[in-house]
N, C-alpha and C positions, 0 to 999 in steps of 0.2 A: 241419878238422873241428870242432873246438872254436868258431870264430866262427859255422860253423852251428849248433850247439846252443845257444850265446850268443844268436842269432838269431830262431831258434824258442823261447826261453824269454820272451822280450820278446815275439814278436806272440800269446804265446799268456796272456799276463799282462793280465787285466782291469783297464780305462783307470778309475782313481782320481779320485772325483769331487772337486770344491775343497772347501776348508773355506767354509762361513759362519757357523758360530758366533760368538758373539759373548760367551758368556763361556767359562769352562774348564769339559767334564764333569764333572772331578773336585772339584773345590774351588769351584767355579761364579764365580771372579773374573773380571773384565774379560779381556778377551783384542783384540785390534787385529790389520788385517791384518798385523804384523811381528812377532807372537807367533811361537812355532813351533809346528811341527806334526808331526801325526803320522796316519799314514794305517792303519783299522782297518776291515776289512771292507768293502774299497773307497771306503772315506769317509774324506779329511781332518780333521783336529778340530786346530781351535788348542787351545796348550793352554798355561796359565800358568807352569811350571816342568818343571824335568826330573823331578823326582818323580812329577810328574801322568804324563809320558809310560811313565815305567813302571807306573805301577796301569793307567791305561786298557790298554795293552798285554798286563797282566797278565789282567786279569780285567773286559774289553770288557762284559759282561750286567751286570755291578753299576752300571755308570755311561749304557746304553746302551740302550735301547727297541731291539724288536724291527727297529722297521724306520729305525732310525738315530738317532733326532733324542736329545740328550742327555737323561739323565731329571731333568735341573735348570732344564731349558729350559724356559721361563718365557714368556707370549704374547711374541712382538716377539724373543724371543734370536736365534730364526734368521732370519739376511736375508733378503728376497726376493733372489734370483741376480740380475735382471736388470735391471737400469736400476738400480736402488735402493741403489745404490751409495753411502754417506755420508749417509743418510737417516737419522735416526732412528724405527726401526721399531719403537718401543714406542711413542710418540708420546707421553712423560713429559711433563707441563705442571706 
């Protein structure tokens, strides 16, 4: 009984999109894909330290636009998902 509840709580759990920030919401430092992470609202956010992961956790609308994207995020912070992989997407010359 229990592995079916186990079961149905997982296919009934909304699929977590990746992170691609690129710096921290909280603190707005660099962050790399081997940052850690933390998933808020169905959205992954790297994030610079474990202090960052509890504000944003705590209080997600102080660091966090309605429709996701961080409110420190800057043209170029969030990657393009596809192909653009190692690119720099700010194009800083």
């Amino acid at each position: 009984m229990l592995n079916l509840l186990f079961a149905l709580a997982l296919a009934a759990s909304p699929e977590v999109k990746p992170a691609t920030n690129a710096v921290c919401p909280v603190l707005g430092q660099k962050v790399t894909t081997k940052s850690k992470t933390i998933a808020v609202r169905g959205q992954e956010y790297r994030i610079c330290c474990a202090d960052c992961d509890t504000k944003l956790a705590k209080d997600p609308d102080k660091y966090l636009e309605k429709d996701g994207i961080p409110k420190n995020a800057g043209k170029g912070d969030m990657k393009q998902p596809s192909g653009h992989e190692g690119h720099d997407m700010g194009h800083k010359h």
